[in-house]
C-alpha positions, -999 to 999 in steps of 0.1 A, spaced: -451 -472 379 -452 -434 370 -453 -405 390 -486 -385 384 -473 -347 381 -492 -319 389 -502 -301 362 -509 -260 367 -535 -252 347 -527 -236 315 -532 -198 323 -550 -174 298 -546 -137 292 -579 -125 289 -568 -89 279 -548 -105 253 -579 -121 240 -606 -96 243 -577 -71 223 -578 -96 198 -615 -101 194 -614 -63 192 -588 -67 160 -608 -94 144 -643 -77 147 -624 -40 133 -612 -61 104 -647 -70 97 -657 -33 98 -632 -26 74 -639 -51 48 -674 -44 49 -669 -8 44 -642 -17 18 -663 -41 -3 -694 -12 -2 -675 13 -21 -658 -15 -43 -696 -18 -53 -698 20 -63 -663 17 -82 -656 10 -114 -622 5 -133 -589 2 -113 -603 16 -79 -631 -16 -79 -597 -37 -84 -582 -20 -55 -606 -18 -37 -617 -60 -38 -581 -61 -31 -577 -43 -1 -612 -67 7 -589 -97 3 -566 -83 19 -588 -77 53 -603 -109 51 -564 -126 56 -558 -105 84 -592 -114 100 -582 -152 91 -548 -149 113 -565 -133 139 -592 -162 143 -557 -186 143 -538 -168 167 -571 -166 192 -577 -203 183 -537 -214 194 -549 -198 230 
């Protein structure tokens, strides 16, 4: 027969969290405000620009995986 273990509960750093909510709703901002002036642009600053969109919207992706591992 097994021994039942006590488990501890897994513990959670709610700063940790709430600073990565934080990070995840800034890189929002930016690629919101990024892909408005990439409207405005034209030529190679548009490319940049829908880059630096992409670019935010990866970050913001590994931001939602690293809160989702907690």
């Amino acid at each position: 027969m097994r021994k039942t273990r006590d488990r501890k509960p897994p513990t959670v750093d709610v700063d940790h969290l709430r600073m990565l909510h934080e990070e995840a709703i800034d890189q929002l901002e930016l690629m919101r405000t990024a892909l408005e002036a990439a409207e405005q642009a034209t030529g190679t600053m548009r490319d940049n620009l829908e880059e630096l969109v992409l670019n935010h919207w990866n970050v913001y992706l590994d931001v939602l995986h690293m809160i989702s591992m907690h």
